[in-house]
C-alpha positions as CSV (number, residue, x, y, z in Angstrom):
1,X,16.5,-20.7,-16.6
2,X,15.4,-20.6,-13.2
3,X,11.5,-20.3,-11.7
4,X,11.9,-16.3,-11.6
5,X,13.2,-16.3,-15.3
6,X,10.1,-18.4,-15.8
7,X,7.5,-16.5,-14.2
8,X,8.9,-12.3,-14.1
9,X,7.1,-10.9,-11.3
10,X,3.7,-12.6,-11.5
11,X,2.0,-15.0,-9.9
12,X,-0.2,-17.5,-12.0
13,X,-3.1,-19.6,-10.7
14,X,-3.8,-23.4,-11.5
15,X,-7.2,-25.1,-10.9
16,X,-6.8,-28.7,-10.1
17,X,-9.5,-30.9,-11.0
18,X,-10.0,-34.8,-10.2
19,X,-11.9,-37.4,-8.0
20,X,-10.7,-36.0,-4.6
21,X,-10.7,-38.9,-2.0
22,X,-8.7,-41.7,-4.6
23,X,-6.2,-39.0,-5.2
24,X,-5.2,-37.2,-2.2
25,X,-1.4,-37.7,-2.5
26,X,-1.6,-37.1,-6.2
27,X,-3.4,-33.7,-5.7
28,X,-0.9,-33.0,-2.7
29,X,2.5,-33.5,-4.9
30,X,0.9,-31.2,-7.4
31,X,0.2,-28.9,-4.8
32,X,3.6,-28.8,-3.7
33,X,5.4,-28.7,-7.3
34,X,2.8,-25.7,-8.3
35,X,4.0,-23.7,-5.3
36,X,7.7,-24.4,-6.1
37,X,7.0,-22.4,-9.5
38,X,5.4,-19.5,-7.6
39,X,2.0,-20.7,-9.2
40,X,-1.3,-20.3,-6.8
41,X,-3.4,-24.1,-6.3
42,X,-6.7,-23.3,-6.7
43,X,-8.9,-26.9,-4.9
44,X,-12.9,-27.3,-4.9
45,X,-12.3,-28.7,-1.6
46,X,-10.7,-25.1,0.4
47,X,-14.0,-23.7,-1.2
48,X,-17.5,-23.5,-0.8
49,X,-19.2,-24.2,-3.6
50,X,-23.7,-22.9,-3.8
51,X,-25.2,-25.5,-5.1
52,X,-28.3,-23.1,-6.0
53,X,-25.5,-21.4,-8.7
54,X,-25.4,-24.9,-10.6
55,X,-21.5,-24.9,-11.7
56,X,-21.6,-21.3,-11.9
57,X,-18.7,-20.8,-9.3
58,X,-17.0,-23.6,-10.6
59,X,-16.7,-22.0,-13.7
60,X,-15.8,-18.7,-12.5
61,X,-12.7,-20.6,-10.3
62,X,-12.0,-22.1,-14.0
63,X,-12.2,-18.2,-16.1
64,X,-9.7,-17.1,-12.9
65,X,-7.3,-19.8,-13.4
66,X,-4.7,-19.9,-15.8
67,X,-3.9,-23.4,-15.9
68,X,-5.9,-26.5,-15.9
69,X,-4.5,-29.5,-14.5
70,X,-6.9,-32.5,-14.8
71,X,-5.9,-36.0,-12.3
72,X,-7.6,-39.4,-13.5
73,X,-7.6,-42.2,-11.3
74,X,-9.7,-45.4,-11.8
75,X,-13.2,-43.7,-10.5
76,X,-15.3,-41.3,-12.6
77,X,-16.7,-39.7,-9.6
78,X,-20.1,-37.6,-8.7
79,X,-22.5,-37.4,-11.9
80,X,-25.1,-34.3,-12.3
81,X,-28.9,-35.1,-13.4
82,X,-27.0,-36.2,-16.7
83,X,-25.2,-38.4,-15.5
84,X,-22.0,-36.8,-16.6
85,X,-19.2,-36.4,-13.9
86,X,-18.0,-33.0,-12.3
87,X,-14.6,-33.3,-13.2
88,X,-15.4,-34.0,-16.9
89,X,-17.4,-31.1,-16.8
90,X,-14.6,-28.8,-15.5
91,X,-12.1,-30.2,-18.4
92,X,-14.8,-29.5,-21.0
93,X,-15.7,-26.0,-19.8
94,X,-11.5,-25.9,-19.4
95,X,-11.3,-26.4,-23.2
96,X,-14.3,-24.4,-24.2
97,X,-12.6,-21.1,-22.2
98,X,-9.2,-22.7,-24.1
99,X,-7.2,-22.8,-21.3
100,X,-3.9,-24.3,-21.0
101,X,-4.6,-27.8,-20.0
102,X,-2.0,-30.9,-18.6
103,X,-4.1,-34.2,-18.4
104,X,-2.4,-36.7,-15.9
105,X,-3.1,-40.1,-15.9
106,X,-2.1,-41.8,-12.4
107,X,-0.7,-44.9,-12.2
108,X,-3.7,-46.9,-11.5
109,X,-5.5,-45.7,-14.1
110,X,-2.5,-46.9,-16.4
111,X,-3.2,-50.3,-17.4
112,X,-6.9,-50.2,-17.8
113,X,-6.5,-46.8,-21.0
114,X,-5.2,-50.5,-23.1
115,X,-8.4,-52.4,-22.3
116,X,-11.2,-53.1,-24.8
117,X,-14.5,-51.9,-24.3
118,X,-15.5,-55.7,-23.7
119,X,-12.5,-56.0,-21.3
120,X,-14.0,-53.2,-19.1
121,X,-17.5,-54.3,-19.3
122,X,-15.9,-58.1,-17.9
123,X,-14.1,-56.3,-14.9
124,X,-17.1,-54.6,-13.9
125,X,-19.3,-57.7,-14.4
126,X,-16.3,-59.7,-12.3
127,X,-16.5,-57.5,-9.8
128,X,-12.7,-56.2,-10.3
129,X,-13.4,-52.7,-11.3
130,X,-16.5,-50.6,-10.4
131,X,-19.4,-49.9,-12.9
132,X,-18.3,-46.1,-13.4
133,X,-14.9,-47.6,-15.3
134,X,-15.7,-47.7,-18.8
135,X,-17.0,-44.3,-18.1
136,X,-13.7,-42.9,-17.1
137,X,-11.5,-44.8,-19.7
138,X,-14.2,-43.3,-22.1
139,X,-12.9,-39.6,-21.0
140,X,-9.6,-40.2,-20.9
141,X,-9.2,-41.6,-24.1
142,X,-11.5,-38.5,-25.7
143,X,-9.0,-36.0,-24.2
144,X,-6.6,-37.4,-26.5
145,X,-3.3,-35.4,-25.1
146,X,-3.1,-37.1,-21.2
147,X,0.2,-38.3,-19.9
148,X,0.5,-41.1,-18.1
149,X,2.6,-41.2,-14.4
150,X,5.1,-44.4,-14.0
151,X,8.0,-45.6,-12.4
152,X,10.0,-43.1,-14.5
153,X,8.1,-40.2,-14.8
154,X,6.6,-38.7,-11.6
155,X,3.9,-36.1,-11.3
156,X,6.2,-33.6,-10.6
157,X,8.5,-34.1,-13.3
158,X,5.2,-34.0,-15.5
159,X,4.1,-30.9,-14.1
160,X,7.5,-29.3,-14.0
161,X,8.1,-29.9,-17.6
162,X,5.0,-28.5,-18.3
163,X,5.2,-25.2,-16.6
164,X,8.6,-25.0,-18.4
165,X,6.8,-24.9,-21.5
166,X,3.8,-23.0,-21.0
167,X,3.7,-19.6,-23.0
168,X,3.1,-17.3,-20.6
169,X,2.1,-14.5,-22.8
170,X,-1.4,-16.2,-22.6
171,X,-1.6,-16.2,-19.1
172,X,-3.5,-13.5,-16.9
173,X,-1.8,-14.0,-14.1
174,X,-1.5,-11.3,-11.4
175,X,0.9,-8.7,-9.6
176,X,1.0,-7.5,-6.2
177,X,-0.9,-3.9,-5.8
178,X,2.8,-2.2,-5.1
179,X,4.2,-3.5,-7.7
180,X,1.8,-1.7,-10.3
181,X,2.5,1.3,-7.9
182,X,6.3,0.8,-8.0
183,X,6.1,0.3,-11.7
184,X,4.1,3.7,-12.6
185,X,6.6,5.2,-9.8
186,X,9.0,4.3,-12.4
187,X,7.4,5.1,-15.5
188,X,6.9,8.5,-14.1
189,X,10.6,9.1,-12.8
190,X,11.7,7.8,-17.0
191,X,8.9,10.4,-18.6
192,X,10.1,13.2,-16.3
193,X,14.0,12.6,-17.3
194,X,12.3,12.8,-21.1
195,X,9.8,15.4,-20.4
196,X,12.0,17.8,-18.0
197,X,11.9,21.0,-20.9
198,X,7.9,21.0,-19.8
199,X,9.0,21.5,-15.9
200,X,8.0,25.0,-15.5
201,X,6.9,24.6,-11.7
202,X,8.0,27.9,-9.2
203,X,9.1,31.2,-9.5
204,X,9.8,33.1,-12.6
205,X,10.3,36.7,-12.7
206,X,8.5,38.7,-16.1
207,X,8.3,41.5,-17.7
208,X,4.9,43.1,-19.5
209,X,6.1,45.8,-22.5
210,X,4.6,47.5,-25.0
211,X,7.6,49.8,-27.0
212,X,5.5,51.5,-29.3
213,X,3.3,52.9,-25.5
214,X,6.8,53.3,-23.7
215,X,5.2,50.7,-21.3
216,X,7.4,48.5,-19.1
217,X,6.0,46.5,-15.8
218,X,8.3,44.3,-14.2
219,X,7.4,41.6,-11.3
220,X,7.3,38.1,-10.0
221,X,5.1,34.9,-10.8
222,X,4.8,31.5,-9.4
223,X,3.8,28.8,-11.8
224,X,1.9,25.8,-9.8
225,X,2.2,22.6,-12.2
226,X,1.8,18.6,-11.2
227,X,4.4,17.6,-13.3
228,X,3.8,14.3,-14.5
229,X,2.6,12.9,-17.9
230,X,-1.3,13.0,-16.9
231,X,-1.5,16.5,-15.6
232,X,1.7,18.7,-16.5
233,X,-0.8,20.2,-19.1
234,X,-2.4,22.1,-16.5
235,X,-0.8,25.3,-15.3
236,X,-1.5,27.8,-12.7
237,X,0.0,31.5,-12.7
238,X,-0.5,34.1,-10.0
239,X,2.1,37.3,-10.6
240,X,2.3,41.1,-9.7
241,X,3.3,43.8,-11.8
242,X,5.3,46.8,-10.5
243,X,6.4,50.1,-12.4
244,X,9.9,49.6,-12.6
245,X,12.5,52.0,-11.2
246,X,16.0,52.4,-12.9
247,X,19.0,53.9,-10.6
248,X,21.6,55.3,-13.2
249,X,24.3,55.2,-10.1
250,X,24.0,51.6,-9.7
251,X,22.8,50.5,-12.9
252,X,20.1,48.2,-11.3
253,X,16.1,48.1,-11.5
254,X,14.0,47.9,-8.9
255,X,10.2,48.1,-8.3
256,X,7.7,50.6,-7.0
257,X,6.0,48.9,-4.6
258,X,3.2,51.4,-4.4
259,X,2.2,51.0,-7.8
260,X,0.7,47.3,-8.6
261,X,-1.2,44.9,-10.0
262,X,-2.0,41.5,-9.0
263,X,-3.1,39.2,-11.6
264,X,-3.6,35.0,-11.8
265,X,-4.6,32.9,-14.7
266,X,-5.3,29.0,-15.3
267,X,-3.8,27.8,-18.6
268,X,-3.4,24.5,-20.8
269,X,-0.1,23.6,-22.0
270,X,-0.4,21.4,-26.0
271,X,2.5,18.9,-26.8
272,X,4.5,21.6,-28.3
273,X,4.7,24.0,-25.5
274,X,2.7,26.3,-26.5
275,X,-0.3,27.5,-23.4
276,X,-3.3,29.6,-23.8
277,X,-5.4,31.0,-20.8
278,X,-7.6,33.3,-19.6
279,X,-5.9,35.9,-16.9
280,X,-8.1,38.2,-14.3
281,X,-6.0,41.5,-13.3
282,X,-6.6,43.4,-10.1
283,X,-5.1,47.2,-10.4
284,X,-3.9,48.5,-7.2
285,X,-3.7,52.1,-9.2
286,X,-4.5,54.4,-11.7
287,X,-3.1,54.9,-14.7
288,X,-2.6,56.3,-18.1
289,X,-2.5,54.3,-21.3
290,X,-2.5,55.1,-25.1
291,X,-3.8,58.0,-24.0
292,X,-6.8,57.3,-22.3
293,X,-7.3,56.4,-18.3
294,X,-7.0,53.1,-16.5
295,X,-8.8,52.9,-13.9
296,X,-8.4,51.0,-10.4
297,X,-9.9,48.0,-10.8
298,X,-10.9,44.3,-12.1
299,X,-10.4,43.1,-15.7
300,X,-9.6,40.2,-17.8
301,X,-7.7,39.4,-20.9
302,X,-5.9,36.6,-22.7
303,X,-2.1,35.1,-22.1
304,X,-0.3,32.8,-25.2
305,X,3.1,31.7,-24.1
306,X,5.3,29.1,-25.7
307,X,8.1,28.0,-24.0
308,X,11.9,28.2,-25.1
309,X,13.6,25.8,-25.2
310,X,17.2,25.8,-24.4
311,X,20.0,23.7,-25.9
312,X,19.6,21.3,-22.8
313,X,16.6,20.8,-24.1
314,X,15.0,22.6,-20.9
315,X,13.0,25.7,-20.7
316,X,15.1,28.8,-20.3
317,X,12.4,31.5,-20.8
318,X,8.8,31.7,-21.6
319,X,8.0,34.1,-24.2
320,X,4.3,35.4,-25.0
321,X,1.5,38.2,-25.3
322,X,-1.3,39.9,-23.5
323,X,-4.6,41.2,-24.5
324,X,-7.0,42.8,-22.1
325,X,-10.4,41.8,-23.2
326,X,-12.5,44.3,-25.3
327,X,-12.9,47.3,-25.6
328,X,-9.1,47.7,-24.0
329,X,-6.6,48.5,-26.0
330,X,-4.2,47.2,-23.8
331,X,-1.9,44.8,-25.4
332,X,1.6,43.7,-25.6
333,X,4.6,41.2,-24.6
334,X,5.2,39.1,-22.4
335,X,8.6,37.7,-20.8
336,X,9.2,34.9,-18.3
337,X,12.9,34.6,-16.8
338,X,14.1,31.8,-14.4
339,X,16.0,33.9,-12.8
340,X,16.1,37.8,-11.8
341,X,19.7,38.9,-13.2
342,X,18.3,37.4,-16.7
343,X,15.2,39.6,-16.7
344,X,17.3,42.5,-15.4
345,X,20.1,42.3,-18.3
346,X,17.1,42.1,-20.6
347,X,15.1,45.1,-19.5
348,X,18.7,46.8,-19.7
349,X,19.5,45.9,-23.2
350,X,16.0,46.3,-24.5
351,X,14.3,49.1,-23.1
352,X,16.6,51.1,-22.0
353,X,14.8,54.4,-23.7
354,X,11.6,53.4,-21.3
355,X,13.5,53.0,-18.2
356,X,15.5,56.2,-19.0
357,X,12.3,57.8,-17.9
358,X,11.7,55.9,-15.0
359,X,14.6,57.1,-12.7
């Protein structure tokens, strides 16, 4: 398994904690083993640190960090009021936030972990150790799961065998901004290739009938839609209705472009197929219906379609009904075709008695 099969497409951060100045080279081969695994160093020392926030950015480098790797030399390092170093204060807020956590003892920190508490206090006394020893020996032996470096096992074999190891699926990590872009790019393209029988975007040519009135419109629509899975609920219609004109001859329709109404409607589409919308007609003339006079004029009414699916699994018509608002009468069918011919060979077959009388 190589470093990509390890780490997918993200990039994880690891804070490194220790004395800085005793362990320079130690921190440096980290360094460069961390950025062989694609994983971003995170150092106190390319930081500044307020000392007004009291540990608080420490902390917050820590929380932004998905691993912890803690370096122990020989010297404890900088104390706070409590006397208790920095760097044990970064392991202990490291296993407080439960973070994944390597411990590395370096070399000369070795021999002294097998020392007595006695032994220690002797050194220091000698003057062969400095007084903050036993305080170090004392944190490493409370972490209770360090490793120690030696002739045989590096710092970067220790670190590599640990980010071999490490379950990822813990991890934060983080993605460049495209890829979350390229990702939904795909994610979109895959719900489209799923959802294409919802796809009812452009022109559509309809019929309006009512067979029991002997009426028959015929026209165009457009259908605006943003198909994808967020918005393809919401649909736009804008049509015109023409009287339709029948030549026996030629056994074609066409429309009477003097006669006309404009109308547009904004509609919401369910899971199913199935949309329901308010429409607001503009007639361009007057006319007769049921009986009673239409005038020229503004109205509104109600559209439900459901769409038709097709054994493609695609839409091939959309099928539904119109209501002018109260007191209208005015109701009936409604037909969408995706193509002309298809509404043609419809009208044709369907209503032939109506358009008998529409020469």
């Amino acid at each position: 398994m190589d470093n990509g099969d390890i780490m997918g497409n993200k990039m994880y951060c690891a804070f490194i904690s220790s004395v800085y100045e005793s362990l320079k080279d130690e921190r440096s081969e980290v360094i460069d083993c961390l950025l062989d695994f694609r994983v971003f160093p995170i150092c106190m020392e390319h930081f500044t640190v307020s000392v007004d926030r009291n540990f608080g950015d420490i902390k917050r480098f820590i929380d932004e960090s998905d691993i912890f790797i803690l370096l122990l030399g020989k010297k404890y390092g900088s104390t706070d009021e409590n006397g208790v170093s920095w760097t044990e204060r970064e392991f202990d807020y490291a296993v407080e936030r439960r973070k994944n956590i390597v411990a590395i003892i370096c070399d000369e920190l070795g021999k002294e972990m097998n020392y007595t508490e006695e032994q220690l206090e002797k050194l220091v006394s000698e003057g062969s150790a400095d007084s903050d020893l036993p305080k170090q020996v004392r944190f490493a032996r409370k972490i209770g799961f360090t490793r120690t470096v030696s002739d045989k096992l590096s710092i970067s074999t220790i670190i590599t065998q640990y980010l071999r190891q490490v379950d990822y699926s813990t991890c934060v990590g983080w993605l460049r901004a495209d890829f979350f872009e390229k990702k939904t790019e795909r994610g979109n393209e895959l719900w489209k290739k799923q959802n294409g029988r919802f796809d009812i975007g452009g022109k559509w040519y309809h019929l309006h009938a009512s067979t029991e009135d002997k009426y028959l419109r015929i026209g165009h629509v457009t259908i605006t839609q943003k198909f994808d899975k967020d918005n393809f609920r919401n649909v736009t219609i804008r049509g015109n209705n023409y009287n339709a004109k029948y030549n026996r001859e030629k056994d074609a329709l066409s429309c009477d472009l003097t006669r006309f109404t404009r109308w547009s409607g904004e509609y919401k589409m369910d899971d199913n197929g199935v949309m329901t919308g308010i429409y607001t007609s503009c007639r361009e003339f007057n006319d007769v219906f049921q009986g009673e006079k239409v005038a020229i004029g503004q109205k509104r009414g109600i559209h439900d379609f459901r769409l038709q699916f097709d054994d493609e699994d695609s839409t091939s018509h959309i099928r539904g009904e119109f209501h002018d608002e109260a007191p209208s009468k005015k109701h009936g069918y409604i037909i969408l075709f995706r193509t002309q011919q298809e509404r043609d060979d419809f009208v044709k077959e369907e209503y032939m008695d109506i358009l008998s009388n529409k020469e």
